[in-house]
MMTF fields as JSON, N, C-alpha, C and O atoms, coordinates in Angstrom:
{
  "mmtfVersion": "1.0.0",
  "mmtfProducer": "UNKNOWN",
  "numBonds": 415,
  "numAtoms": 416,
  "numGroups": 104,
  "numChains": 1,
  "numModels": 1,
  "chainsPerModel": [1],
  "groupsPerChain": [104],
  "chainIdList": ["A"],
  "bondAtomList": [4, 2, 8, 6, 12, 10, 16, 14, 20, 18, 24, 22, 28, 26, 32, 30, 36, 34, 40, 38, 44, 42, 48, 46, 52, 50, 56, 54, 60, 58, 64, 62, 68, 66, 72, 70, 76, 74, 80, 78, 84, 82, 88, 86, 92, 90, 96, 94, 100, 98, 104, 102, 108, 106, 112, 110, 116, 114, 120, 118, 124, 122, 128, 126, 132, 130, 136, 134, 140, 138, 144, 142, 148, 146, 152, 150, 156, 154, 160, 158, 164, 162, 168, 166, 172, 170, 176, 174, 180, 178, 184, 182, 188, 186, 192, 190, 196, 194, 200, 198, 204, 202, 208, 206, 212, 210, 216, 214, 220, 218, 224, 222, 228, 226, 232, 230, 236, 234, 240, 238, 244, 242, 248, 246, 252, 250, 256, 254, 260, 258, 264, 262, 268, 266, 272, 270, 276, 274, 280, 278, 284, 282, 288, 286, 292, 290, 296, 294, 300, 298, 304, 302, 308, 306, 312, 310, 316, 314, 320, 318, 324, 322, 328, 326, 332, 330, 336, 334, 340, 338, 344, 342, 348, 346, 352, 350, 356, 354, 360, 358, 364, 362, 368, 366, 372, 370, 376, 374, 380, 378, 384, 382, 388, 386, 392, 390, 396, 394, 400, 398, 404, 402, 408, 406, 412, 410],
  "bondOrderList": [1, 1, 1, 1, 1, 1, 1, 1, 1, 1, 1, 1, 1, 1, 1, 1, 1, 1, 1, 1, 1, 1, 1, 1, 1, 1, 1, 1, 1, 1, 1, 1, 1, 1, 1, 1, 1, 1, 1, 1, 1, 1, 1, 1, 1, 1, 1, 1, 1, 1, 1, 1, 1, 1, 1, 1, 1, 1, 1, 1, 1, 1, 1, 1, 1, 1, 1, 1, 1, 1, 1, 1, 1, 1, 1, 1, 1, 1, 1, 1, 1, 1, 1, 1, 1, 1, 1, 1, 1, 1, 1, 1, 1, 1, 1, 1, 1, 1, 1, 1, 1, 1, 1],
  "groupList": [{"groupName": "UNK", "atomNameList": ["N", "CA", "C", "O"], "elementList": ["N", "C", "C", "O"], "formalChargeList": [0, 0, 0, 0], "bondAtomList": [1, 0, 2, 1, 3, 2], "bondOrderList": [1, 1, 2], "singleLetterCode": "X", "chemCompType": "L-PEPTIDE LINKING"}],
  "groupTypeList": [0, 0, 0, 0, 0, 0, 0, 0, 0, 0, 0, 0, 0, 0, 0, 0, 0, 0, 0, 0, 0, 0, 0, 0, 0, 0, 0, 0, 0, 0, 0, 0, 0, 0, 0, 0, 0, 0, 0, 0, 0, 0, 0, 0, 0, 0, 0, 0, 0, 0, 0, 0, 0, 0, 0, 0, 0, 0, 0, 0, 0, 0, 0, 0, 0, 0, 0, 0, 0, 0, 0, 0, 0, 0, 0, 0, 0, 0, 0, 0, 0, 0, 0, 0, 0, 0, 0, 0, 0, 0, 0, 0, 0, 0, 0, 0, 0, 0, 0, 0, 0, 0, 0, 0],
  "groupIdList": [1, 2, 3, 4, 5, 6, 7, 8, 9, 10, 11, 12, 13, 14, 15, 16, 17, 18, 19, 20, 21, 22, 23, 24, 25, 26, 27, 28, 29, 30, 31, 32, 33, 34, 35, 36, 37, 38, 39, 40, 41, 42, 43, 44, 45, 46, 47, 48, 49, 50, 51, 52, 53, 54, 55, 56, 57, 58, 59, 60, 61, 62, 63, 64, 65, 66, 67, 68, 69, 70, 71, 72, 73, 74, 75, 76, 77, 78, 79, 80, 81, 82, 83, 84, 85, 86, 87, 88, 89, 90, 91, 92, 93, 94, 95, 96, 97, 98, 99, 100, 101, 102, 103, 104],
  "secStructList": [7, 7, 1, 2, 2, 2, 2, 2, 2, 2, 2, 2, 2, 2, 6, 6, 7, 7, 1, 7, 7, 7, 6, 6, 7, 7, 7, 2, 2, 2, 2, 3, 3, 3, 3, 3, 3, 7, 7, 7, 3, 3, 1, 1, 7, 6, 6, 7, 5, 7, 7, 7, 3, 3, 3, 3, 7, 6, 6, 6, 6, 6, 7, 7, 1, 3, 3, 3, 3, 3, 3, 6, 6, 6, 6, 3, 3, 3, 3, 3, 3, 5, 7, 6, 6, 7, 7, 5, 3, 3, 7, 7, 7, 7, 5, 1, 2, 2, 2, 2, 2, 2, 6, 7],
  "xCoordList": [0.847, 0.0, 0.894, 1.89, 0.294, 1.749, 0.48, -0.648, 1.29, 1.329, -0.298, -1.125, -0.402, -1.321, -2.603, -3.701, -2.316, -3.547, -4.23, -5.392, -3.308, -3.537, -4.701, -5.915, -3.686, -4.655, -5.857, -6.537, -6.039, -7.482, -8.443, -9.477, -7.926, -8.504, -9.176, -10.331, -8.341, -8.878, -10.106, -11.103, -9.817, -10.327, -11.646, -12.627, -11.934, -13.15, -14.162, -15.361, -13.365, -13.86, -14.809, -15.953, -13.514, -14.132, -15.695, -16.834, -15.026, -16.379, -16.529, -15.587, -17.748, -18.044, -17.832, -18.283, -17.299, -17.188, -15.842, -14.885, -15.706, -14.15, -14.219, -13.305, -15.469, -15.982, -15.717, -15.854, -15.309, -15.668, -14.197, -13.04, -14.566, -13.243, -13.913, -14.799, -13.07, -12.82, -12.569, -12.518, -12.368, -12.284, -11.058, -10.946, -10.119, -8.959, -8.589, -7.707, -10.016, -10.097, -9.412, -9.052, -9.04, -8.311, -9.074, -10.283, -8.381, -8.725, -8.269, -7.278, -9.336, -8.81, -7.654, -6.506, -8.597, -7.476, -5.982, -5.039, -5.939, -4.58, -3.644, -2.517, -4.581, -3.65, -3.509, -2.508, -4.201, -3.663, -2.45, -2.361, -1.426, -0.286, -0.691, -1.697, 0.859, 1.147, 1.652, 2.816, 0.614, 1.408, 2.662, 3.121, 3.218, 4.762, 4.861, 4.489, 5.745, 5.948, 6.652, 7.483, 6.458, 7.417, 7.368, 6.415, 8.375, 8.772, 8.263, 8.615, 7.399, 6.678, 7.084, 6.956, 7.331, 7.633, 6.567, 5.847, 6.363, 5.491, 6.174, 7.39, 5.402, 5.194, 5.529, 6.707, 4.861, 5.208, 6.606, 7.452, 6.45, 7.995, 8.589, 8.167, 9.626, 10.736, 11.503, 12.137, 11.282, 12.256, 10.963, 11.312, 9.666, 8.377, 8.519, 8.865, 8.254, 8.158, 7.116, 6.955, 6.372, 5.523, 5.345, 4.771, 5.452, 5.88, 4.369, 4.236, 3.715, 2.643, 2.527, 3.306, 1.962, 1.417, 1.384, 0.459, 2.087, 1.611, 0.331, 0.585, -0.623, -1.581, -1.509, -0.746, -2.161, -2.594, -1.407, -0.413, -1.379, -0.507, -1.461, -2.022, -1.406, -2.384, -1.658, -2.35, -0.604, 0.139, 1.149, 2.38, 0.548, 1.418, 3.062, 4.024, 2.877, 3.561, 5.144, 6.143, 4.862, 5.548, 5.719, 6.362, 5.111, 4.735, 5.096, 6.097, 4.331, 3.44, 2.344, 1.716, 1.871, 0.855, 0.489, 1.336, -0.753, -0.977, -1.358, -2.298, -0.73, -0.956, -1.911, -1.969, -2.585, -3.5, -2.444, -1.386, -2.316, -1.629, -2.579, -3.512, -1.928, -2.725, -1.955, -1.19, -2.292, -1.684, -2.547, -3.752, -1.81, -1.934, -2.052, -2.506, -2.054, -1.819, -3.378, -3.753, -4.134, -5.376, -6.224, -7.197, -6.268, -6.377, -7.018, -8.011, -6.518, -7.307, -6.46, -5.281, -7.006, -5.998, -6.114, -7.055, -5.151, -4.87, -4.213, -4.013, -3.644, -3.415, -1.841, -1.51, -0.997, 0.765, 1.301, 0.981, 2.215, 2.844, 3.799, 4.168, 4.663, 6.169, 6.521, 6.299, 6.963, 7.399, 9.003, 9.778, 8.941, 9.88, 11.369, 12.33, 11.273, 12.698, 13.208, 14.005, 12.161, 11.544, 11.173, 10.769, 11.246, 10.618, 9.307, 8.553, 8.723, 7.63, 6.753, 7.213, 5.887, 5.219, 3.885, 3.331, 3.482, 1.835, 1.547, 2.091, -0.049, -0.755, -2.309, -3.219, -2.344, -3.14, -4.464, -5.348, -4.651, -5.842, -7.034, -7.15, -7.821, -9.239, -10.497, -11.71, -9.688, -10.868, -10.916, -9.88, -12.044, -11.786, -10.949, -10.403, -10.822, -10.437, -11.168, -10.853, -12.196, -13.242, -13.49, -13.772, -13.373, -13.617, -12.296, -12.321, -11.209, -9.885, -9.7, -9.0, -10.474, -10.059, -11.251, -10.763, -12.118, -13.347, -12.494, -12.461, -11.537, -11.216, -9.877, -9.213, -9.387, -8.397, -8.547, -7.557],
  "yCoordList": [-1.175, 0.0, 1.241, 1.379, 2.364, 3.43, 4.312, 3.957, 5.839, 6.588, 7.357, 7.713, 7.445, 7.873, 7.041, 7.498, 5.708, 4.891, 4.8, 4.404, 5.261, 5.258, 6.668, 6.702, 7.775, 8.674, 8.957, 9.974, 8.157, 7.884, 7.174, 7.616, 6.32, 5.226, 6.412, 6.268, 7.361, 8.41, 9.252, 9.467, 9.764, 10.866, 10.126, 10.783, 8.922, 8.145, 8.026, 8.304, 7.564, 7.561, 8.038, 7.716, 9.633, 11.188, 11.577, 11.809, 11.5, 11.867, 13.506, 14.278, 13.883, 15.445, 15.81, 16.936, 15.295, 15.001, 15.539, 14.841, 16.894, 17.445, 18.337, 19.146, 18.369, 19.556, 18.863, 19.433, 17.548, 16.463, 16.543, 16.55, 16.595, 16.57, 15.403, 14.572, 15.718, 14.915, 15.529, 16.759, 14.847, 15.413, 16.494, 17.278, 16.168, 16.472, 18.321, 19.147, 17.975, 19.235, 19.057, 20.147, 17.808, 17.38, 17.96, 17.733, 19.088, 19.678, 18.276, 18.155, 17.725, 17.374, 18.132, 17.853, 19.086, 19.855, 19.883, 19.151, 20.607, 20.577, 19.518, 19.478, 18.283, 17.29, 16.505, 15.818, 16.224, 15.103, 15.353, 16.281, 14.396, 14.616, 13.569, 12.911, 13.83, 12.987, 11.509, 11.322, 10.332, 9.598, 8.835, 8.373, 8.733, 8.019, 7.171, 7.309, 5.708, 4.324, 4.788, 5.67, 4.286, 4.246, 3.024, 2.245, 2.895, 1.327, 2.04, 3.12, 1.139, 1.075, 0.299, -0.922, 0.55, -0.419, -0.842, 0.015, -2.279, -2.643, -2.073, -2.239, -1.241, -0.377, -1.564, -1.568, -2.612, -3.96, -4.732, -5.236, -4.59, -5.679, -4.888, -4.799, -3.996, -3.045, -3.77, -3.143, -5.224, -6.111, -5.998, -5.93, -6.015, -6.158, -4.715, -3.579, -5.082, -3.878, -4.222, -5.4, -3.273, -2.725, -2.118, -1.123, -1.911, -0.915, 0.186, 0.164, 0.727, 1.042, 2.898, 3.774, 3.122, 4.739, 5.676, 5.576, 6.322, 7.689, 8.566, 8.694, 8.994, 9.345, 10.683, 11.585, 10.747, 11.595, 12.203, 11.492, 13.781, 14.061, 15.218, 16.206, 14.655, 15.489, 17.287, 18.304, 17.266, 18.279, 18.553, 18.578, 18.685, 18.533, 19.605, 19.32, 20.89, 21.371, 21.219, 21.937, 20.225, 20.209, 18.668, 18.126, 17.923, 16.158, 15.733, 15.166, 16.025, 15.388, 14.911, 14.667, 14.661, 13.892, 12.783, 11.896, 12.454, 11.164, 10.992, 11.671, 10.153, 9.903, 8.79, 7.766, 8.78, 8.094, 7.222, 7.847, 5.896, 4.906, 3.795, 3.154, 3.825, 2.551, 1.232, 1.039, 0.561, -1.265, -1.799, -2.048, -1.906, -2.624, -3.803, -4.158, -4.921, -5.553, -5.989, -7.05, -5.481, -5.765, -4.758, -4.632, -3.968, -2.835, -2.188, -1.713, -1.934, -0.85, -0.124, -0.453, 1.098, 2.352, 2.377, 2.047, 2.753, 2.805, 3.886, 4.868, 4.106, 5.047, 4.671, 3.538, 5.758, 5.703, 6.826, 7.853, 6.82, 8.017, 7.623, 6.449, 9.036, 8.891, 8.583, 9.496, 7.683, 7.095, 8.339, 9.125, 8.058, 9.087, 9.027, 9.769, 8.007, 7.716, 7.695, 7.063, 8.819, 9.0, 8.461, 8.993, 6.942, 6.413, 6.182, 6.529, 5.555, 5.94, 4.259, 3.213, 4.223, 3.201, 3.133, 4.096, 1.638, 1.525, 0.782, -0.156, 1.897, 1.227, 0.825, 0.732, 0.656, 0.061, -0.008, 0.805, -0.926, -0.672, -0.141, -0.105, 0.227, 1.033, 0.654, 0.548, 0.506, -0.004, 0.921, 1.073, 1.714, 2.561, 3.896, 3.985, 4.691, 6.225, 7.021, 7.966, 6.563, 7.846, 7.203, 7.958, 6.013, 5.552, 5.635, 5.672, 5.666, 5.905, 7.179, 7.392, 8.054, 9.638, 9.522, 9.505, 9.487, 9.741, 8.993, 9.594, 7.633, 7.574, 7.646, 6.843, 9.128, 9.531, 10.393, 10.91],
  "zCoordList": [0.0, 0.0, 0.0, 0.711, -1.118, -0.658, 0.048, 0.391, 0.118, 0.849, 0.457, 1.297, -0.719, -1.176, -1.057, -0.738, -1.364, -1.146, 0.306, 0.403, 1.689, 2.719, 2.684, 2.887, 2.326, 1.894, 1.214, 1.345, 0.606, -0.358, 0.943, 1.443, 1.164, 2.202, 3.687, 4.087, 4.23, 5.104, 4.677, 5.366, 3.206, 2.807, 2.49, 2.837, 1.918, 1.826, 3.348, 3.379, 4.504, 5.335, 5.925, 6.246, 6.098, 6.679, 5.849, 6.254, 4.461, 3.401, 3.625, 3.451, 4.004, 4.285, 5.517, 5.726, 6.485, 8.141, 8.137, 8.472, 7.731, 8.241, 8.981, 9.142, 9.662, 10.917, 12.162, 13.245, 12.045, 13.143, 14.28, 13.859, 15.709, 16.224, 17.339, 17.141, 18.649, 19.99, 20.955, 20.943, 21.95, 23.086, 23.47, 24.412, 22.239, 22.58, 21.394, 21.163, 21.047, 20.114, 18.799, 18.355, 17.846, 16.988, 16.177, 16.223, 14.992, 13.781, 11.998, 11.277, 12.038, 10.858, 9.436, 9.091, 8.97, 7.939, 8.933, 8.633, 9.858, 10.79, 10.77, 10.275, 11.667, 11.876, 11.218, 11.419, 10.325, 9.222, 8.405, 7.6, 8.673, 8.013, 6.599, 6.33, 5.757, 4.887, 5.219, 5.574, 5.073, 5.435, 5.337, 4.292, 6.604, 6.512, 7.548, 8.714, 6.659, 7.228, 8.274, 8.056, 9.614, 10.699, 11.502, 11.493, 12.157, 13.207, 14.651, 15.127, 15.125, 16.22, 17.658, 17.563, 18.357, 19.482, 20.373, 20.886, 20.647, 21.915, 22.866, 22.959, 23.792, 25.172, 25.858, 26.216, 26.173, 26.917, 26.676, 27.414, 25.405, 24.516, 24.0, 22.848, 24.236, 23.494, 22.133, 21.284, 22.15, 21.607, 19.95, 18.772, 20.448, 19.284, 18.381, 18.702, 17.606, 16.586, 15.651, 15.332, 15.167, 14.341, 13.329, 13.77, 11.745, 10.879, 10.386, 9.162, 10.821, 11.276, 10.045, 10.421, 9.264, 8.711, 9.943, 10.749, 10.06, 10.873, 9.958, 8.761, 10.308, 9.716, 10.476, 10.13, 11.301, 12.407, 13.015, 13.163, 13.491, 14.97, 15.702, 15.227, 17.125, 17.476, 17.721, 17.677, 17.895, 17.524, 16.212, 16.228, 15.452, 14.416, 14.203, 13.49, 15.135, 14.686, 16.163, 16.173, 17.055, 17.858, 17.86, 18.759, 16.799, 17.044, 18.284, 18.724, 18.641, 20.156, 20.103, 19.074, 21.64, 21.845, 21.599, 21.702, 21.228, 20.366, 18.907, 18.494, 18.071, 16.863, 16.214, 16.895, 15.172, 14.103, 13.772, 13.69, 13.527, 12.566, 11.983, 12.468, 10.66, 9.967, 9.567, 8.622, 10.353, 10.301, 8.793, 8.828, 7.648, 6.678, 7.077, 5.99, 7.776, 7.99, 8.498, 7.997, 9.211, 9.837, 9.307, 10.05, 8.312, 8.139, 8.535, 7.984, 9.903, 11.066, 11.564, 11.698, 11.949, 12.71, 14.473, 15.194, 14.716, 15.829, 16.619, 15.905, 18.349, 18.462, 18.957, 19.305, 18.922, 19.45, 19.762, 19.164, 20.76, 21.238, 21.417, 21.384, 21.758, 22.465, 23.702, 24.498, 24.124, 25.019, 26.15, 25.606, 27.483, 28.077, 27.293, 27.496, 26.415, 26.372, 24.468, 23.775, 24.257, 22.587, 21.713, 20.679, 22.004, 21.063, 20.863, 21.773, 19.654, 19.109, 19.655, 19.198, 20.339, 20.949, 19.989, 19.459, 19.892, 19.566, 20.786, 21.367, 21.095, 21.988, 21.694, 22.518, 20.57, 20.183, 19.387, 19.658, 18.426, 17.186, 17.895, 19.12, 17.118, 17.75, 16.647, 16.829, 15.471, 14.178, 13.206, 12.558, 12.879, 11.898, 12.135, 13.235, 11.451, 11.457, 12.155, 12.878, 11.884, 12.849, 14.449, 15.38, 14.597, 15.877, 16.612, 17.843, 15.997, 16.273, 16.96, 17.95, 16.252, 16.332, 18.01, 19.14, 17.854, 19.487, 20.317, 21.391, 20.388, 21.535, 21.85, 22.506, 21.096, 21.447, 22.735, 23.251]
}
């Protein structure tokens, strides 16, 4: 899957729903990045890794917080953050994009 097809795959989702946020006040136009492949670490298993779409940042311009990822693999999104020690953790699928985003 490239980068774009991930992107098609969001933008289908959302549909006319780009007014839509969360608790956390997530601006779609804002935070949606371009997606890019990144290696994921189990929070539990440092040794597990994950190669997971960054989709989402809930801060985009400081990348922080928590992020949108899409597992090709199950093809469901999920949520991941930075860990104290910078690396990039998945903690876990949620299902679609939009159900992803409410229980951020």
């Amino acid at each position: 899957m490239t980068s774009s097809e991930v992107s098609q795959l969001i933008a289908q989702e959302i549909g006319s729903d780009w007014g839509h946020t969360n608790a956390h006040g997530v601006d779609l136009r804002t935070c949606l990045v371009t997606p890019e492949l990144r290696t994921y670490c189990d929070p539990m298993d440092g040794a597990r890794t994950f190669d997971l779409w960054r989709v989402l940042e809930e801060h985009p311009d400081t990348r922080s917080g928590y992020r949108i990822v899409f597992d090709t693999r199950d093809m469901s999104f999920g949520l991941a953050t930075t860990d104290q020690h910078g690396r990039d953790v998945f903690l876990g699928s949620y299902g679609t994009f939009m159900e992803t985003l409410d229980a951020m």
